[in-house]
N, C-alpha and C positions, 0 to 999 in steps of 0.2 A: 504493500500500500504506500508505504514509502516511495518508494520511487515512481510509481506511479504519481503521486502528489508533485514530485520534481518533474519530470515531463510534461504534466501538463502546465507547470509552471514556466517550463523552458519555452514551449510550443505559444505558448499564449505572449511571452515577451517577445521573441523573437519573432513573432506574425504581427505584433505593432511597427515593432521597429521597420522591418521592411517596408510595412505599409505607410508609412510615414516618408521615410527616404524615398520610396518609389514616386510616392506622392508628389515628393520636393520638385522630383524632374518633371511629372507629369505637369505641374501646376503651370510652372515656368515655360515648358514646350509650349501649352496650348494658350498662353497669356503673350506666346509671340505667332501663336499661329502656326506652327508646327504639328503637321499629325503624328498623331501616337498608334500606332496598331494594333500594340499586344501593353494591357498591365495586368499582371500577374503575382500573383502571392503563392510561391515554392515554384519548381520547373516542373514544367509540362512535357518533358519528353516523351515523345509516342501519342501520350492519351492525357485528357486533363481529369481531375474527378468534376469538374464546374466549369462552364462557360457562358457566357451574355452578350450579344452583340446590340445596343438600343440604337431603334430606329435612327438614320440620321444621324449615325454617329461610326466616325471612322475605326474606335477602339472596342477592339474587344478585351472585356473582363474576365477573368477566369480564374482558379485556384489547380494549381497543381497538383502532381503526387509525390516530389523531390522535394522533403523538407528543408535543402540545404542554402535557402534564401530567394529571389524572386527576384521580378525584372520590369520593368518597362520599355518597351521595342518600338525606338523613333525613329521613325521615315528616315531617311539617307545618312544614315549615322552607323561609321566602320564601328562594329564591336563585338560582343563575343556570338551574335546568331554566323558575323563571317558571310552577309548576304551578297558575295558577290557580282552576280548576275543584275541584281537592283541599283548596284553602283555603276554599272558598266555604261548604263541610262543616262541619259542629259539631267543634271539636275533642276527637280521639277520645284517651283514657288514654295509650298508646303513644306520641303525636306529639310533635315537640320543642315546640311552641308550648303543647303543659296543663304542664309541665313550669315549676317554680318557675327564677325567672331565676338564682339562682346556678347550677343543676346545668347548666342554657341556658352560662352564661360556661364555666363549667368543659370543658363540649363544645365549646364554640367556639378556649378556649384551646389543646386537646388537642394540635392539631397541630403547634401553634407547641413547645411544650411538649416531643414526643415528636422534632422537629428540634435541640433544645438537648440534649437528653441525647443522640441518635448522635453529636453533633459531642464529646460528652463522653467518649464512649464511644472512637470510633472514635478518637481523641488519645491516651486512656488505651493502648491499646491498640499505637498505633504507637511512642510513647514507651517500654513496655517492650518491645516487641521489635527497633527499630531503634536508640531512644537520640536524641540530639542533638548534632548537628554546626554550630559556627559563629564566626564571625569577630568576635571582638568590635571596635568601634571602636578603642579604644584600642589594639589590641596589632596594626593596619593600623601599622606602622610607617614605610611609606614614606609615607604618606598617599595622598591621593587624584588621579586624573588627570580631569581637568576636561574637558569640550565646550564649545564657544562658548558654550552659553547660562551656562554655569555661572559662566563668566571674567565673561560680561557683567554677572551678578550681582554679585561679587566676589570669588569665590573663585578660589584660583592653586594650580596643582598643586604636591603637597606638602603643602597642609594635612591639618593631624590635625584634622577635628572632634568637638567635644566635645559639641555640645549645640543645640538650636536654643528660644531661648527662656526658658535657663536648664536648661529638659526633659535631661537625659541624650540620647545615640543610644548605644544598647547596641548593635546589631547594625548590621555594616559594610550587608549586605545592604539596610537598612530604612531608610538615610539619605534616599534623593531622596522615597520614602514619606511618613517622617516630616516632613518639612518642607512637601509637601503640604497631607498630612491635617490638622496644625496652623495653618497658612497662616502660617508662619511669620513676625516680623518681624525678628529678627536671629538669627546664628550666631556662637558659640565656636569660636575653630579654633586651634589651634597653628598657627605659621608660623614657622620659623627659630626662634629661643630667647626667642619671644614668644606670650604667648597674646593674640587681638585678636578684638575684635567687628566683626562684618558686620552692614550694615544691610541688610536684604533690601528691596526695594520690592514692594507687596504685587499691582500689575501683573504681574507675574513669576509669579504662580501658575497662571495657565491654559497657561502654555505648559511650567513644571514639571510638570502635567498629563500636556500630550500629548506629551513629548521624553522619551525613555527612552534612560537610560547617562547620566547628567547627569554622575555620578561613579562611575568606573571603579577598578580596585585596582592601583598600582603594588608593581611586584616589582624585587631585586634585575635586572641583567645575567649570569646565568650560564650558561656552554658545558654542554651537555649531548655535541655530539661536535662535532669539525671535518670538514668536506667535504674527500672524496677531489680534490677538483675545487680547492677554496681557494687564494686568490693567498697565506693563510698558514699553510699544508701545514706547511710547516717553521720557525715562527715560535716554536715551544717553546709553542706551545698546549697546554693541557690541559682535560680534561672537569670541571667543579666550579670553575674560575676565576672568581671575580667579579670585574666590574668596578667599578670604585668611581670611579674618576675618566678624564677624557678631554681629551687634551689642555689639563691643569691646571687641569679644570672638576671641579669634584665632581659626580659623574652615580649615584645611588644609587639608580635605577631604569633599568626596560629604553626606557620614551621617552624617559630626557634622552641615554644613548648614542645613539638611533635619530635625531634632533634634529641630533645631532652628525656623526651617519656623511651625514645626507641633504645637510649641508651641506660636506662633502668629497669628492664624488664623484671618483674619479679621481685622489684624492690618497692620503696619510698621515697615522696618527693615531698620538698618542702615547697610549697608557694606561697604568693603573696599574691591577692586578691583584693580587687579596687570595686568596691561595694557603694552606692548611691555618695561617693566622695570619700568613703574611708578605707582605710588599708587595715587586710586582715590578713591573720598569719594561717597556714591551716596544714597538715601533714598529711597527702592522699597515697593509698597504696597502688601501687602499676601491679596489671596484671602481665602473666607470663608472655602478652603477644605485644605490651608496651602502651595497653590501655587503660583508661581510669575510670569506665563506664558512662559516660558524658555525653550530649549529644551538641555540637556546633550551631551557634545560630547560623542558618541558612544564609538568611537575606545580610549579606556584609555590605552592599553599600549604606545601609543605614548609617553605618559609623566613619560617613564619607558625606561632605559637601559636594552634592551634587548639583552641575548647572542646569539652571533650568532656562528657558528660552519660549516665549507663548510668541506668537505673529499675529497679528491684524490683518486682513487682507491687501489693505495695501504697504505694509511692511513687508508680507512676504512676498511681493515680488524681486525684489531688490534685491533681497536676502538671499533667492532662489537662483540669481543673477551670479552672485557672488559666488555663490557655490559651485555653481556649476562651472564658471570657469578658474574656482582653485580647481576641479577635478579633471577639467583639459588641462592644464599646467602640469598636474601633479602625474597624470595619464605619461605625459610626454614626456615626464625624466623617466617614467617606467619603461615606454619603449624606448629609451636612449638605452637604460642597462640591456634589452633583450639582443641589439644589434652591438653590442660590446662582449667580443667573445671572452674576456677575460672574466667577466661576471657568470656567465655562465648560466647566465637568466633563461638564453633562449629553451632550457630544458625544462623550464614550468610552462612554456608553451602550449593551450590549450588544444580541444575541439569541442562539440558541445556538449563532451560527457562531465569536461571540467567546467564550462558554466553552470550545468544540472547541479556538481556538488554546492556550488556558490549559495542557490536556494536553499530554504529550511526545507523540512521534513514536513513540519504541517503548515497549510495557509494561513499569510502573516500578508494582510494586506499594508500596511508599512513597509516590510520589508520587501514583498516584492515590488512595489512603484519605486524604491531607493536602489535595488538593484536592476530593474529597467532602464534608470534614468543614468547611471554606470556606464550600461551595456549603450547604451545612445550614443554617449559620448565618447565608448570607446568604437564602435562601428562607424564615428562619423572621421574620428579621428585615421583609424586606417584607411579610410578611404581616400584620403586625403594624399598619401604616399605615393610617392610619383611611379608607380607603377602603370606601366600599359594596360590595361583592361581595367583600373579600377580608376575610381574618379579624379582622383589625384593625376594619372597620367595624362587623363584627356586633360583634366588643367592645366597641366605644365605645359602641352605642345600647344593650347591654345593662346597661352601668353608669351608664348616664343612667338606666334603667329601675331598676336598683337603688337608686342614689342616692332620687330623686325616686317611688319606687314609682307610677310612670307607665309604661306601656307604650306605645310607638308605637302608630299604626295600622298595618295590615298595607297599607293602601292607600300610607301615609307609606313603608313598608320596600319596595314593588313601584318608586315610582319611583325613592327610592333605590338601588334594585339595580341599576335599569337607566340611572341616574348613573354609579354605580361599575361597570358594563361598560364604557358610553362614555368615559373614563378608562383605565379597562383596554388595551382595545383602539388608545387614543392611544400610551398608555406604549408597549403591543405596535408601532405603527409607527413610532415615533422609532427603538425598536430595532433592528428591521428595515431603516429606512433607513439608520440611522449602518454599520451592517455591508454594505448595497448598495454605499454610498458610499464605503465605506473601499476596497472591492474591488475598486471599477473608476476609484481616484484614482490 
């Protein structure tokens, strides 16, 4: 059932999104007059499941059976159908190719274009009616709990970082991100009643990469209830006790107790328990597996300032504005690490079974318009790549044509199209394979 819930979560974003980008070109061809033939949602090779021709109208509508994205097919424009024989034609009034080069870019930017404003949109949107919820770094007060690679680097649990780079980290959430996407070469951390610089070694970033939880969020130690079962049933426990110190250790999260109990099995511990503002002394027995019968309060951002953020309608567009283009920003130092072999990014490269894990398990409408609106700006952004067959390419030769009022040849744009397939289709199996491989490692 699970993954059934992610498929159709996949199938439902990804059939906006095209519809939207497709949309961008359609909008634009036919607002210069341009016919469209074919708009499409998935390919239709062979056979379509849907098809619509409205009276009076040069386009046919239709829904494919190839869920692997969709198209819009404009009168005299070289691309991936390769209609030869229709170029060979005198170009006729209608077609994109008599059509002056800027209204040409304009059509070609369309889609990229009509992908930036849903992601605009869709932000605006979730921001007024959810709001924003989050953690900012500095108010993580216990600081951070570290995984082996993280210590390896240098950081120790406990630290508060500040910064990688001098940069700010605003959000707890976005730190092992941050340090990424920047390639960081040092960090600001708090540590004990000093603030100290970390030299990062820039080795370290491919495996920052592929290791998730580098840093984790330390919380208080506090009882939510005691076990009917507990070796300290009767030890004058109470629900909301923190622990603060253990056996004369200051322990101001829940793994430096954990730390403490693994290495007492079977014994006794002395803690020190911070009770509605008082400090109590109290002596619990560990059992043989290094437990004390206790149960963790769950919810630990309670004993966190969290930010809160509500939007007005017309505050969240702006807001929605802003978002959206930190996330093309932030997109684009991402694809810089994937085309730098040294990071070694390009091996999280997707296909859509790694977008599928992206989604939750059950429907979270929040989450998925926030990963929709991701997926927009990251579709609008590869499009963008000056690659032959994809939108980027046709932008690049048509502002070479603008610049230099030269036109390619259409023979120049046939092999390059079918350059930028074979490309395509590579990009397509790297993808394919990172997610074969990931599956059956």
């Amino acid at each position: 059932m699970d993954t059934i819930m992610k498929i159709l979560q996949v199938i439902l974003a990804l059939s906006i999104l095209i519809l939207v980008h497709e949309f961008g070109h359609f909008f634009f061809a036919r607002l210069f007059k341009i016919r469209v033939e074919k708009f499409y949602l998935f390919f239709d090779a062979w056979f379509s499941l849907f098809k619509y021709k409205p009276k009076d109208s040069d386009t046919e509508f239709g829904i494919g059976w190839i869920p692997l994205g969709g198209y819009c097919k404009i009168s005299g424009m070289i691309d991936e159908s390769m209609d030869k024989e229709a170029m060979k034609e005198a170009p006729k009034p209608w077609e994109f190719r008599s059509k002056p080069a800027w209204q040409r870019f304009i059509v070609m930017f369309g889609g990229v274009f009509f992908n930036f404003i849903l992601a605009i949109l869709i932000y605006s949107a979730t921001l007024f009616t959810w709001g924003e919820e989050y953690l900012k770094t500095n108010d993580a007060i216990y600081g951070v709990q570290c995984n082996d690679l993280a210590l390896e680097i240098g950081f120790r649990n406990g630290d508060q970082i500040l910064s990688f780079d001098g940069e700010p980290v605003d959000r707890f959430h976005e730190i092992q991100m941050q340090l990424a996407r920047n390639q960081a070469q040092s960090a600001q951390v708090i540590r004990g009643e000093e603030t100290i610089t970390i030299d990062i070694d820039p080795s370290f970033i491919p495996q920052v990469l592929k290791t998730p939880g580098m840093f984790t969020l330390r919380a208080p130690f506090v009882i939510q209830t005691i076990s009917d079962s507990s070796l300290n049933l009767n030890a004058g426990l109470l629900p909301g006790d923190m622990f603060v110190a253990t056996d004369n250790i200051p322990t101001p999260a829940i793994q430096d107790v954990q730390e403490i109990l693994l290495a007492r099995k079977g014994d006794s511990i002395n803690v020190t328990i911070l009770r509605e503002g008082e400090l109590i002394g109290k002596i619990l027995a560990v059992d043989s597996e290094g437990r004390i019968g206790i149960v963790l309060e769950g919810d630990i951002y309670k004993f966190f300032n969290i930010t809160t953020h509500k939007y007005s309608l017309s505050a969240s567009i702006p807001a929605g504005f802003n978002k959206a283009t930190g996330t093309i920003a932030n997109y684009f130092k991402e694809l810089g690490l994937i085309f730098s072999p040294k990071t070694e990014a390009y091996k999280s490269v997707g296909s859509f079974i790694t977008i599928g894990k992206i989604f939750p398990s059950s429907w979270d409408w929040e989450i998925f318009w926030g990963i929709t609106a991701w997926l927009s700006i990251m579709l609008a952004v590869l499009n963008l790549l000056p690659i032959p067959a994809l939108d980027g390419g046709h932008i690049l030769f048509l502002l070479y044509e603008i610049v230099t009022r030269r036109k390619p040849s259409d023979k120049f744009l046939e092999y390059a199209q079918i350059a930028g397939m074979m490309i395509l289709f590579a990009i397509m199996f790297l993808a394919f394979g990172n997610d074969i491989y990931r599956l059956f490692k």
